[in-house]
C-alpha atoms as one frame of an Amber mdcrd trajectory, in Angstrom:
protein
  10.759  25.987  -1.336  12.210  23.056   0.714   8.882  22.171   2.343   7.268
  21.938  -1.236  10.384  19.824  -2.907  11.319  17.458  -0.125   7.432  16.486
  -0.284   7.410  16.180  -3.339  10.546  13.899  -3.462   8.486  11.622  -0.047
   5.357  11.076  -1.893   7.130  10.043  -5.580   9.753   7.754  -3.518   8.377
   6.650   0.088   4.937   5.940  -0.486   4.708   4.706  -3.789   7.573   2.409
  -3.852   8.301   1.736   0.275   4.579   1.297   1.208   3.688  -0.306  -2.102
   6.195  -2.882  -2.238   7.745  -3.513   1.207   4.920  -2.769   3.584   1.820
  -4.031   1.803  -1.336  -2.947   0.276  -2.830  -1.230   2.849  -0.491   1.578
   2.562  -0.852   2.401  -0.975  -2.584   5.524  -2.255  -4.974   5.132  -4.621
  -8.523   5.913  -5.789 -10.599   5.564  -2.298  -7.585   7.690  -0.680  -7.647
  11.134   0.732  -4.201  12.603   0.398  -3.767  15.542   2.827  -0.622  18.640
   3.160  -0.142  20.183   6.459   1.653  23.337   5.278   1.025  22.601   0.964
   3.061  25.600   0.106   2.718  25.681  -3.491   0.766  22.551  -3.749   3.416
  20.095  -5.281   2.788  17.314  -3.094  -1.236  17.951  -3.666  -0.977  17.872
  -7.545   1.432  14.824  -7.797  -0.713  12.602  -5.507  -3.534  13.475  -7.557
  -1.898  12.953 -11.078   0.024   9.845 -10.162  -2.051   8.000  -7.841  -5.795
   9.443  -8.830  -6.682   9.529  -5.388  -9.884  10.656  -4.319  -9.323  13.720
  -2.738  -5.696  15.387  -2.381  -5.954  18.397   0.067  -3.522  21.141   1.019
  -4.032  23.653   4.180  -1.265  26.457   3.902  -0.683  29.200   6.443   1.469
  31.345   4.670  -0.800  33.451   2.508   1.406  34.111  -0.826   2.034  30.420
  -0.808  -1.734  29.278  -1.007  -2.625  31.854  -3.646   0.578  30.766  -5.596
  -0.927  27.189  -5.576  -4.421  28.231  -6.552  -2.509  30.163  -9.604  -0.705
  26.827 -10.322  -3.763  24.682 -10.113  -5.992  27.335 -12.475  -3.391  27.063
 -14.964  -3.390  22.931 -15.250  -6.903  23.181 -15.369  -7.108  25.737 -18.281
  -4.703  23.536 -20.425  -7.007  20.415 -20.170  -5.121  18.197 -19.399  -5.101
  17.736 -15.879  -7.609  16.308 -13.770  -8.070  18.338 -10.623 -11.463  16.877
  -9.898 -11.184  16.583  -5.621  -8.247  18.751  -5.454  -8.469  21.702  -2.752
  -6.583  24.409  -1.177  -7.167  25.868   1.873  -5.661  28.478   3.526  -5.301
  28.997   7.208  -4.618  27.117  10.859  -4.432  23.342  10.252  -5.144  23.128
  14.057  -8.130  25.604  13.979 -11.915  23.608  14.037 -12.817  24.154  10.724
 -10.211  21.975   9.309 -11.142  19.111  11.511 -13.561  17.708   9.038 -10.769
  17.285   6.247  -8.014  16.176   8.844 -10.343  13.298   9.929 -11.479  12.059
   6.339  -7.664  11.991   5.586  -6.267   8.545   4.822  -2.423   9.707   3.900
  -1.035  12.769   5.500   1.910  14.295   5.261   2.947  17.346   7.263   6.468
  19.102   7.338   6.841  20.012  10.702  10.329  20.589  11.070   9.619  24.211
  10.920   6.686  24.559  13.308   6.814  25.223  16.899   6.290  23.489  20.152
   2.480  25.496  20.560   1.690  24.362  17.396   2.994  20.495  18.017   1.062
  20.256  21.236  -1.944  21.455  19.902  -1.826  19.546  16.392  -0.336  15.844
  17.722  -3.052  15.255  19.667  -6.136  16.146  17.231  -4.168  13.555  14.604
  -3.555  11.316  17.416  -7.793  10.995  17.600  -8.205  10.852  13.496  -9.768
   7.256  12.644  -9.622   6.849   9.079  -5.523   7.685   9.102  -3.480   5.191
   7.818   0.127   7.129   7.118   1.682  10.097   8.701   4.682  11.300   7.459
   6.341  13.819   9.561   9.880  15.153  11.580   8.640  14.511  14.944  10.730
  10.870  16.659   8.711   9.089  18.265   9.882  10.037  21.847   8.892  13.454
  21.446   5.735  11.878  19.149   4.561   9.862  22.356   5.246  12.830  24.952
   2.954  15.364  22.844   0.252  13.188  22.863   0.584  11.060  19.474   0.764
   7.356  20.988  -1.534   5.988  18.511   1.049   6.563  15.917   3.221   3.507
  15.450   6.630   3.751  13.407   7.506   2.115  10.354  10.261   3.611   8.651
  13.049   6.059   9.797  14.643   7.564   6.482  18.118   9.525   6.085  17.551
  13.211   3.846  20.892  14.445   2.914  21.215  17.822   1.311  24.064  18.691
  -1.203  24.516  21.744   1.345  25.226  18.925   4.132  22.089  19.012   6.089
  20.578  16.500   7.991  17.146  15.517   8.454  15.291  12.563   9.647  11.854
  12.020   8.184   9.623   9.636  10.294   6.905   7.787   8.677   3.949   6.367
  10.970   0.980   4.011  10.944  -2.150   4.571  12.637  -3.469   0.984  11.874
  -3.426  -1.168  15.010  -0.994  -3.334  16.381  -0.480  -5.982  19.127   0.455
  -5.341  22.374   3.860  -7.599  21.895   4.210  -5.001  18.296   7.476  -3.357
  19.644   8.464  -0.350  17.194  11.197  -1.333  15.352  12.949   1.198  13.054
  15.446  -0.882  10.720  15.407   1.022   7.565  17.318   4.213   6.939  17.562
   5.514   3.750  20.092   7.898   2.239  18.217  10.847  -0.476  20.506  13.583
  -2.121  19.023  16.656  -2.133  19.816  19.220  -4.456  20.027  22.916  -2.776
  19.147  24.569  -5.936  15.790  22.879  -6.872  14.393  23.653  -3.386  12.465
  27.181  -5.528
């Protein structure tokens, strides 16, 4: 699945070595973060955050039902063979907008949601509830920042603007946000775009 391997490919590349390196501590995921999914799929981007970076939580809401019991399957196996630690790892399975998923959206440090796919009901309702979240430092989406600001989401300042080639020659634009505040004088700047290969047939 796209969703699931482009992910996948953000949180290995972006975060670790963008916000670790050229943007500062403050970005990095590690053991006092809470690593969220909008739309987990299969729960790729959940597992890795949790086996690379030991977060505290990584958490993955999925509407699509086959998809959320295909990561539970996934995560029962890693546990069975020992040597995973899935301590604070959790799948959920329903409306990332709906109430009951507020309480994980707003303990969320580092989210990532692939949007690309969703439609403009579902932007307009979910912008704004992440627009409110306090303890969000990173949000990694497709929405630019003009259509960001006009659904509600001016909180969210932009950091990075990155390039995602496929080998089938598609284009996409991932934009990666801050929610930490900034000056008044902080215009966004977007300087840094960033050219990723990505192979058609591992999107499965």
């Amino acid at each position: 699945i796209f969703d699931d391997f482009l992910g996948f490919l953000l949180i290995v590349w972006m975060i670790e070595r963008i916000f670790g390196v050229e943007e500062g501590q403050e970005f990095k995921m590690g053991s006092d973060s809470v690593f969220l999914d909008i739309g987990s799929g299969f729960g790729k981007c959940v597992l890795h955050a949790k086996l690379e970076h030991n977060v505290n939580k990584s958490i993955g809401i999925e509407f699509v039902q086959f998809r959320h019991f295909r990561a539970l399957d996934i995560l029962i196996s890693l546990r069975k063979s020992g040597k995973f630690n899935s301590e604070g790892i959790e799948f959920r399975e329903g409306d990332a907008t709906s109430k009951e998923f507020l309480p994980l959206l707003e303990e969320a440090t580092h989210i990532y949601c692939y949007d690309y796919i969703f439609n403009e009901a579902t932007h307009q309702t979910l912008i704004p509830i992440l627009n409110e979240l306090k303890n969000c430092k990173i949000f990694v989406c497709f929405t630019p920042p003009p259509k960001m600001e006009n659904l509600g989401g001016d909180s969210f300042h932009l950091l990075k603007k990155l390039s995602v080639n496929t080998t089938g020659k598609q284009k996409f634009i991932v934009y990666v946000y801050s929610k930490l505040p900034k000056s008044k004088d902080d215009n966004i700047k977007c300087n840094t775009s960033v050219e990723i290969q990505v192979s058609e047939e591992t999107r499965e």
